[in-house]
C-alpha positions, -999 to 999 in steps of 0.1 A, spaced: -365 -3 -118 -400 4 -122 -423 -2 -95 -455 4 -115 -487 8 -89 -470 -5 -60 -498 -17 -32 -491 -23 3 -521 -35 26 -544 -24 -2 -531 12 -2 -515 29 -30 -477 41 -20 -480 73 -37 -470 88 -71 -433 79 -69 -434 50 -97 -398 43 -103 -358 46 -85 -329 39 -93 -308 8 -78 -270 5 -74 -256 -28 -73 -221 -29 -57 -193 -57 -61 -176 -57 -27 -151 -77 -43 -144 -46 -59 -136 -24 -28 -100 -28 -24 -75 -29 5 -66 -1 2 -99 16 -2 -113 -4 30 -80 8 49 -89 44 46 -127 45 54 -112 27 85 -85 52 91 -103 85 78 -137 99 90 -163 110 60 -151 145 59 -116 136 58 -121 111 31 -135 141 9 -108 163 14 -75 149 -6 -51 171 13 -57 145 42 -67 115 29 -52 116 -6 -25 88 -14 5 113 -15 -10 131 16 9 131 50 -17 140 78 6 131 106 33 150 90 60 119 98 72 122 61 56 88 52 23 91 27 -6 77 33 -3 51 6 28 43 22 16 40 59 -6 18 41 17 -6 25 36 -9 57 6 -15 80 11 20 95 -14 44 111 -19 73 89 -28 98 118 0 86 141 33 96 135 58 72 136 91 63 114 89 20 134 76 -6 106 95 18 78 117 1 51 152 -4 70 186 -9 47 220 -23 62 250 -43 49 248 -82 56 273 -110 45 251 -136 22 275 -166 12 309 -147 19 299 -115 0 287 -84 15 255 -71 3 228 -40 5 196 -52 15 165 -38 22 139 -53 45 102 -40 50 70 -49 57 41 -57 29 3 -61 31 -9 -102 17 -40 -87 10 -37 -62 -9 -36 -72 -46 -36 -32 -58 -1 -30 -49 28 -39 -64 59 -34 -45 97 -30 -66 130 -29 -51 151 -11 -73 192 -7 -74 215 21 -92 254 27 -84 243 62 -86 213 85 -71 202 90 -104 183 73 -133 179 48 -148 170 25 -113 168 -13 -120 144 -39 -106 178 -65 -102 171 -70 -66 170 -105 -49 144 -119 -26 168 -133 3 152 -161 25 118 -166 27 89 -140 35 80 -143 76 43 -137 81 37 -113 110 8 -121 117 -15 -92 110 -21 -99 70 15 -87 67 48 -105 59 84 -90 63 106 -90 37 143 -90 31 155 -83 -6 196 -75 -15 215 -57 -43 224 -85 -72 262 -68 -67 284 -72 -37 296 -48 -18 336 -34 -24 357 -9 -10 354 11 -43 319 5 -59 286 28 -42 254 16 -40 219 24 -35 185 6 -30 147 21 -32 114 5 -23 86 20 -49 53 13 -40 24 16 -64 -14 14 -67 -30 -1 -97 -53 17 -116 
């Protein structure tokens, strides 16, 4: 921007002739982004050890992008609003599911619930959304998803929540 001779009341505003202006989407802060400078002060945001996504400053074992997707507080520990697996009978069959909290707000994210027989790889995305989301509401709705295969005496099986931010 160039200000050329600028006048104010008659006077000249000095030498300074030109500056530079930033124009900011705030459509383009995300969630996510907004969540931290709420959670983090300025010094803390500069320093990645504490505010970084796979930080943990409350040392509870849960990272801060985490304590984010589950509407936690990053600086308070806590394992309550975590992702919570158990065995429930759907339609005769017994079945792993996993229920958890997620944020409606928060495009960035994508959340997968992903199933193996074993604690290895390759994980699969085969997991079924059971019911209907509940909305909590504080922008978040709880979740129940369960393994696409029953439960048997012989057969082990495992679920994971992965969370990730987009790009």
């Amino acid at each position: 921007m160039n200000l050329g001779q600028p006048l104010l009341g008659g006077a000249i505003l000095g030498g300074t002739q030109a500056t530079t202006v930033s124009i900011s989407d705030p459509g383009a802060i995300t969630a996510y982004q907004t969540w931290r400078n709420a959670n983090f002060t300025a010094g803390e945001l500069a320093n990645a050890t504490i505010s970084g996504d796979p930080a943990d400053p409350d040392q509870d074992g849960i990272v801060n992008l985490r304590e984010f997707a589950f509407n936690l507080q990053p600086k308070t520990a806590s394992q309550t609003g975590t992702p919570t697996g158990t065995v429930q009978s759907i339609s005769g069959s017994r079945y792993l599911t996993l229920t958890f909290r997620r944020q409606l707000a928060a495009p960035e994210l994508t959340y997968t619930v992903q199933t193996n027989s074993t604690l290895s790889d390759p994980w699969t995305g085969g997991a079924v959304l059971v019911g209907t989301p509940v909305s909590n509401g504080d922008g978040t709705e709880t979740v129940t998803y369960r393994d696409s295969i029953a439960q048997t005496a012989a057969a082990r099986r495992f679920m994971k929540l992965q969370v990730t931010l987009a790009p």
